[in-house]
PyMOL CGO cylinders between C-alpha atoms (Angstrom):
from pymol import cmd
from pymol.cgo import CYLINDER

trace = [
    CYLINDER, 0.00, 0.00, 0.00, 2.99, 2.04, 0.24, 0.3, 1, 1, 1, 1, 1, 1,
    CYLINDER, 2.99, 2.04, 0.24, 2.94, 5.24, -2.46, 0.3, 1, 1, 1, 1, 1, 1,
    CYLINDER, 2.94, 5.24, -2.46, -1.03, 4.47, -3.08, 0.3, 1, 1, 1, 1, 1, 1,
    CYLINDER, -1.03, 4.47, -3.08, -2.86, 7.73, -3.04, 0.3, 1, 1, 1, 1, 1, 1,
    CYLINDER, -2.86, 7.73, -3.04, -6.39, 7.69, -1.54, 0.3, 1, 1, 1, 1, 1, 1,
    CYLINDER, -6.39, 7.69, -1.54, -8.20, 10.67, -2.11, 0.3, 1, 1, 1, 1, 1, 1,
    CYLINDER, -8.20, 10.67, -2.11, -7.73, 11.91, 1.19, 0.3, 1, 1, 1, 1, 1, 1,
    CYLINDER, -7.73, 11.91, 1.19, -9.46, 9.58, 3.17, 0.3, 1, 1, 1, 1, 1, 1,
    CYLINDER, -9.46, 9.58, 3.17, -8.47, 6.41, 5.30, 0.3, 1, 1, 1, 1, 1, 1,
    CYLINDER, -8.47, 6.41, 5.30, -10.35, 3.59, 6.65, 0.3, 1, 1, 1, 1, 1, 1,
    CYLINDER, -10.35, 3.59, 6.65, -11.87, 0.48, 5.86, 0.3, 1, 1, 1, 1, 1, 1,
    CYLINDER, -11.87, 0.48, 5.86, -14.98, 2.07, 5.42, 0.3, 1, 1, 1, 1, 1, 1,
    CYLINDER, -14.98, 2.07, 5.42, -13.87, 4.83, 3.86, 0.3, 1, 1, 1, 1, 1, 1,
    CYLINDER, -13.87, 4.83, 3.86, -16.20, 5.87, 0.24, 0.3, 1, 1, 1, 1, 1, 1,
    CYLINDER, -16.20, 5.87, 0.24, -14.91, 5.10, -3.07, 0.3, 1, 1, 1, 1, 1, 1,
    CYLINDER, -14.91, 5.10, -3.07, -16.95, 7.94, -4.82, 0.3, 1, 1, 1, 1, 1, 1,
    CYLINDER, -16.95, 7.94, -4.82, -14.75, 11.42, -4.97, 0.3, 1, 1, 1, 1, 1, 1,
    CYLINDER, -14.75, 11.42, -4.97, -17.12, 13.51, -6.50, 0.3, 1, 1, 1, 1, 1, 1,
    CYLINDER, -17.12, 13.51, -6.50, -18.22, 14.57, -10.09, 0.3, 1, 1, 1, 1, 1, 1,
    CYLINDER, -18.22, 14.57, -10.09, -15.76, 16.25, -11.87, 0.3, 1, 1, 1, 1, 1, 1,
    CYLINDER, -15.76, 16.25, -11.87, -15.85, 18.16, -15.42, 0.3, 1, 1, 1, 1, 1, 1,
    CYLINDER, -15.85, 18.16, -15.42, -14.61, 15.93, -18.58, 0.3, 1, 1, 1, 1, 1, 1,
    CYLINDER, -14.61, 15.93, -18.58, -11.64, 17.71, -20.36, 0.3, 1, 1, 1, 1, 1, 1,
    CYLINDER, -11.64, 17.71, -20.36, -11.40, 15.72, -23.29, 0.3, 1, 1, 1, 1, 1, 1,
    CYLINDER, -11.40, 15.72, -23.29, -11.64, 12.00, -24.20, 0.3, 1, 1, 1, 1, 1, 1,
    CYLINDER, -11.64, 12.00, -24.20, -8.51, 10.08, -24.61, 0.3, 1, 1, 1, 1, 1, 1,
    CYLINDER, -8.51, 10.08, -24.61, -8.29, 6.65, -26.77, 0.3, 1, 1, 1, 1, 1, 1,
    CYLINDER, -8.29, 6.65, -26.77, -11.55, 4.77, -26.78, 0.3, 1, 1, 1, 1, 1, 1,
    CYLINDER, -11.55, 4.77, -26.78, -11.81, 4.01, -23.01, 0.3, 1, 1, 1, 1, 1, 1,
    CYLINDER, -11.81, 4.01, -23.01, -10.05, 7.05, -21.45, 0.3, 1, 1, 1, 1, 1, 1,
    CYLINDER, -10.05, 7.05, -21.45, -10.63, 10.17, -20.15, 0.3, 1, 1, 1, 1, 1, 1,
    CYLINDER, -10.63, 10.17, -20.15, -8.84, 13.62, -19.03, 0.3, 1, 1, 1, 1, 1, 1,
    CYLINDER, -8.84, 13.62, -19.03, -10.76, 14.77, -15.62, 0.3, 1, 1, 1, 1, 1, 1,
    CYLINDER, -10.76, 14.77, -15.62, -10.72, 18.64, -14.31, 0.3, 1, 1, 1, 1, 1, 1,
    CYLINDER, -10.72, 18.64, -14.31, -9.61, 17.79, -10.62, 0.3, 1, 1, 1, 1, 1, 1,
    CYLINDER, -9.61, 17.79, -10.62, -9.31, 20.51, -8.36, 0.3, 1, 1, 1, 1, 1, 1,
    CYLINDER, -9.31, 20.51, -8.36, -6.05, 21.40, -6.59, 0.3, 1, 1, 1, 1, 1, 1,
    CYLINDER, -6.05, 21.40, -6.59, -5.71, 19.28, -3.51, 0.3, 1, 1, 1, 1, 1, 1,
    CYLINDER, -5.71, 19.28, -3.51, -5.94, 16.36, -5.92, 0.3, 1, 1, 1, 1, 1, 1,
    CYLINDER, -5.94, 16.36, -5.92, -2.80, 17.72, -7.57, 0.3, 1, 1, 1, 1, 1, 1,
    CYLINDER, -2.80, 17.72, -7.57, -0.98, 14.27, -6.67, 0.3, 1, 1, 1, 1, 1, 1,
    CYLINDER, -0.98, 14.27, -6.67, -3.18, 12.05, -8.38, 0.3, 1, 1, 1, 1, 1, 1,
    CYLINDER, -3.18, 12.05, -8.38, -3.02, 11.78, -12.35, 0.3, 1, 1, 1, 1, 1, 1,
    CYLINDER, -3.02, 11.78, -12.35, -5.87, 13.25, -14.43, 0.3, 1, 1, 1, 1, 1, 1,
    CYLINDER, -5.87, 13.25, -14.43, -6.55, 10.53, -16.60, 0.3, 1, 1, 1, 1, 1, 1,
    CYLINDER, -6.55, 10.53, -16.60, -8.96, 7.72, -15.49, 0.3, 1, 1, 1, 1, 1, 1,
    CYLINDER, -8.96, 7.72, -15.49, -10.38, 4.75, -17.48, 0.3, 1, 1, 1, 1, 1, 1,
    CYLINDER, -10.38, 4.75, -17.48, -14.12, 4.62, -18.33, 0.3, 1, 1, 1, 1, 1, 1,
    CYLINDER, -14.12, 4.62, -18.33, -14.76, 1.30, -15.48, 0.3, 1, 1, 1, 1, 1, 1,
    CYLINDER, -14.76, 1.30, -15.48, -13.59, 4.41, -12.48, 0.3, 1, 1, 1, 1, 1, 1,
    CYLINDER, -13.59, 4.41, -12.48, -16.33, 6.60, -13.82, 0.3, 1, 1, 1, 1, 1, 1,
    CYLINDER, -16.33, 6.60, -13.82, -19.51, 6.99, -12.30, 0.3, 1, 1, 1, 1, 1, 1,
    CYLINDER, -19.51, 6.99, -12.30, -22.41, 8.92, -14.94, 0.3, 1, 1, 1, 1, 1, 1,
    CYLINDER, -22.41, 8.92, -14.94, -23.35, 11.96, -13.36, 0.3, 1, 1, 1, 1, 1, 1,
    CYLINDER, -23.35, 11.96, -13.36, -26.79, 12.65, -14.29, 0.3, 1, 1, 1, 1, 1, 1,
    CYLINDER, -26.79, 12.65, -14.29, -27.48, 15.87, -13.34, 0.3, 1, 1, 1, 1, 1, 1,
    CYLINDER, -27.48, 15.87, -13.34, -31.26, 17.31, -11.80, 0.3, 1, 1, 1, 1, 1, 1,
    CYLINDER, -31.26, 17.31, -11.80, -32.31, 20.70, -12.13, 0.3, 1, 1, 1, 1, 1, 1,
    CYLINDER, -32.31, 20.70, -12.13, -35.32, 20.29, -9.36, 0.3, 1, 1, 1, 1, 1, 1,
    CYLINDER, -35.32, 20.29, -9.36, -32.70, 19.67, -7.03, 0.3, 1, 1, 1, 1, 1, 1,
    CYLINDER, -32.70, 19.67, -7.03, -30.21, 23.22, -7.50, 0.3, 1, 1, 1, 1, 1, 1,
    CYLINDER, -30.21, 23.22, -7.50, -30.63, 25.05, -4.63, 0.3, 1, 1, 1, 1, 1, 1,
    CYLINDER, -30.63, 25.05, -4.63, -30.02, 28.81, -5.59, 0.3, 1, 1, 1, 1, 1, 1,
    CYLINDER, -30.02, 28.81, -5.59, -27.57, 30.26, -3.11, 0.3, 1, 1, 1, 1, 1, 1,
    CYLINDER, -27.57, 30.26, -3.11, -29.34, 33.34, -2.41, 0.3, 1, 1, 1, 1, 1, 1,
    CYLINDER, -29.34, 33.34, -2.41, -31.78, 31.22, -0.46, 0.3, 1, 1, 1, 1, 1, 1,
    CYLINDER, -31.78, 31.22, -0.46, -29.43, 29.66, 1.96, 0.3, 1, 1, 1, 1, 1, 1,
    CYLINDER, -29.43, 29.66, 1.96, -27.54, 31.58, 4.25, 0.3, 1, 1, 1, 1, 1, 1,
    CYLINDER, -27.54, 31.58, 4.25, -24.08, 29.91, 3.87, 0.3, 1, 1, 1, 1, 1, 1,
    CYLINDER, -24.08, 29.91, 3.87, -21.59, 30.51, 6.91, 0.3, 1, 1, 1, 1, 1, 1,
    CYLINDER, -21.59, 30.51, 6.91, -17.77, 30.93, 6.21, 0.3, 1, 1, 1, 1, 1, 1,
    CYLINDER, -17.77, 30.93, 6.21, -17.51, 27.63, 7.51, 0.3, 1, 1, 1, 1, 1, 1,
    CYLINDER, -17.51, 27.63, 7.51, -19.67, 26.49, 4.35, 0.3, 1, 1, 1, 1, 1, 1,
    CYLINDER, -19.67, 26.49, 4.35, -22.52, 25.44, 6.01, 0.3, 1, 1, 1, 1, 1, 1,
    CYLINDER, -22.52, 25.44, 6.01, -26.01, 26.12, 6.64, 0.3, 1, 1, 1, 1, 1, 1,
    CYLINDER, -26.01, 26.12, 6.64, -28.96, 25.70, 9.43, 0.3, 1, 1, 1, 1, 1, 1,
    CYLINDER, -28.96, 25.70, 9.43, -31.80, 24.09, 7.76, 0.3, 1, 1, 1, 1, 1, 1,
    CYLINDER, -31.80, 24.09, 7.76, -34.73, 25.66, 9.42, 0.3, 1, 1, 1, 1, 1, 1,
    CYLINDER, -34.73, 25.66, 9.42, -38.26, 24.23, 9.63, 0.3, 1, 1, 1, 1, 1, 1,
    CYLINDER, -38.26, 24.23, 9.63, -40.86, 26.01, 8.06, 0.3, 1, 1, 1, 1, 1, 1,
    CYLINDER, -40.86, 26.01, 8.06, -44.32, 23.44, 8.12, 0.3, 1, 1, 1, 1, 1, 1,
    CYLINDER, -44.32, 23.44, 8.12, -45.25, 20.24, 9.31, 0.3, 1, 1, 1, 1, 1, 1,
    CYLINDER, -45.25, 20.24, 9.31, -46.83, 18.45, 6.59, 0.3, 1, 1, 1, 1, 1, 1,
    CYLINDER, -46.83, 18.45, 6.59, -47.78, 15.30, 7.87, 0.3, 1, 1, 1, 1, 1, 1,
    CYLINDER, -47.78, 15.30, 7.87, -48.08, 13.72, 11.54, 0.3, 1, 1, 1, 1, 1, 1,
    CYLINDER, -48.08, 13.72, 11.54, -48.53, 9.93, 12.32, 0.3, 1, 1, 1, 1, 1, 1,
    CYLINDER, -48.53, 9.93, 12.32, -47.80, 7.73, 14.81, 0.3, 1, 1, 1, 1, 1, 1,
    CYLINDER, -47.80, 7.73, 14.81, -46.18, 4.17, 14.59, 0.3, 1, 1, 1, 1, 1, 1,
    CYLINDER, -46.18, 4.17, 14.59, -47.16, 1.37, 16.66, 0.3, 1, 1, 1, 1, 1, 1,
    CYLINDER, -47.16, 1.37, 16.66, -43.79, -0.95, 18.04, 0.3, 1, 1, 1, 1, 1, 1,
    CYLINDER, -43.79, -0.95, 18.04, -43.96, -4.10, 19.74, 0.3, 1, 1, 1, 1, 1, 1,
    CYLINDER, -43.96, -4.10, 19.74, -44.33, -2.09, 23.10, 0.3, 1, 1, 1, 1, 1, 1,
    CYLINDER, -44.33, -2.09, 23.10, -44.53, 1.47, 22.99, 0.3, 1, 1, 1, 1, 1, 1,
    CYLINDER, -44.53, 1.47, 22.99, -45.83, 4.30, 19.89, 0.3, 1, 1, 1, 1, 1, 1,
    CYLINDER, -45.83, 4.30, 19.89, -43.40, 6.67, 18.64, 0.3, 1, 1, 1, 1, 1, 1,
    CYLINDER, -43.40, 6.67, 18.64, -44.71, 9.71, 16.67, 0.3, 1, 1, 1, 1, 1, 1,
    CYLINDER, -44.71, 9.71, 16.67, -42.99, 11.43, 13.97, 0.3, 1, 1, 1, 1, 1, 1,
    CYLINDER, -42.99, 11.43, 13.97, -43.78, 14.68, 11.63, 0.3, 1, 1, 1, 1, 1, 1,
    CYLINDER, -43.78, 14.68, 11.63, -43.19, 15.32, 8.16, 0.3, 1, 1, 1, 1, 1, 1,
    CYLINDER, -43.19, 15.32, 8.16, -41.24, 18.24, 8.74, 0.3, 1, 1, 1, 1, 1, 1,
    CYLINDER, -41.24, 18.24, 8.74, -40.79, 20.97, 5.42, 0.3, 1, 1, 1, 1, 1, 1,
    CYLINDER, -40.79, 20.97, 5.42, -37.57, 22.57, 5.37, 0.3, 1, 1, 1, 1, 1, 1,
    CYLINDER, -37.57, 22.57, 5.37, -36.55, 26.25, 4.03, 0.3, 1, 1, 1, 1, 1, 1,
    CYLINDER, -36.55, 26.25, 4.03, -33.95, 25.30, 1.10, 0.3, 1, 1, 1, 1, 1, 1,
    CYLINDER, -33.95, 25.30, 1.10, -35.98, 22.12, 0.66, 0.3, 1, 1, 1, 1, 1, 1,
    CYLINDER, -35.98, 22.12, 0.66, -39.08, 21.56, -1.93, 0.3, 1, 1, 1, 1, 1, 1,
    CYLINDER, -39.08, 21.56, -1.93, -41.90, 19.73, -0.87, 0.3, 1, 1, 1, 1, 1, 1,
    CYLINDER, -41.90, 19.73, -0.87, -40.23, 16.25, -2.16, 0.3, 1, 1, 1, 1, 1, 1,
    CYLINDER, -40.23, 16.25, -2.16, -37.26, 16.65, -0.16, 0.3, 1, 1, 1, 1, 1, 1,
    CYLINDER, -37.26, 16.65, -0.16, -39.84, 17.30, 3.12, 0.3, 1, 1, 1, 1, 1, 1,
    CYLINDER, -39.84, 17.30, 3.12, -38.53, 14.75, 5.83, 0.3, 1, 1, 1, 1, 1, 1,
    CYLINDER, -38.53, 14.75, 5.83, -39.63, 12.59, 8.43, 0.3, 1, 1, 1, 1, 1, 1,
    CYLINDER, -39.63, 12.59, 8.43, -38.55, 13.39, 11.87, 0.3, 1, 1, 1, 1, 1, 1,
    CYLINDER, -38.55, 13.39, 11.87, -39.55, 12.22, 15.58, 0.3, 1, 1, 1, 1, 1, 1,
    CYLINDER, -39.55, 12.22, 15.58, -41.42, 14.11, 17.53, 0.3, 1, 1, 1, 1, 1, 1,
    CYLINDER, -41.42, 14.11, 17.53, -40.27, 16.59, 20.49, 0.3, 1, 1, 1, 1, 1, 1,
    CYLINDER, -40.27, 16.59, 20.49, -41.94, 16.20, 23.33, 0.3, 1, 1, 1, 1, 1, 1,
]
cmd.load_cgo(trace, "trace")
């Protein structure tokens, strides 16, 4: 394992996926040049087809950034906005009740269910 670059991340459990990148230009039949950004400046550019993942990309779910107020930490508080839905599910021994909570930078299909505060 010595000299094998990971992508930055260790573990046994550690994901395989990077991220999607932008295609440069195709090399050979099964080959192609990737835009990687600069802390992957150790790992060549060039990948074969069987590494790729398609990135298929879905306009319902860009977020425009004047929306979200993004922190200089880059992230966000998601903050509720409606409860949608309520039900309650019935265990072996006790009932646990959960909401469909709607979130600010969310649309109604990306609404979630969460448990209940008392």
């Amino acid at each position: 394992m010595k000299g094998v670059m990971r992508f930055g991340k260790k573990g046994k459990l550690s994901p395989r996926y990077v991220g999607p990148y932008r295609i440069l230009k195709r090399i050979g039949k099964v080959a192609y040049q990737l835009e990687l950004p600069a802390d992957l400046a150790a790992v060549h550019q060039v990948f074969h087809i069987s590494l790729l993942k398609k990135c298929v990309g879905d306009p319902a779910s860009i977020v425009p950034l004047e929306s979200v107020a993004v922190k200089d930490s880059l992230s966000y508080e998601d903050v509720p906005v409606e409860i949608l839905d309520r039900q309650v599910r019935r265990l072996r021994n006790k009932e646990v009740a959960s909401v469909k909570v709607l979130w600010r930078s969310q649309s109604v299909e990306g609404a979630t269910w969460e448990a209940k505060q008392p």
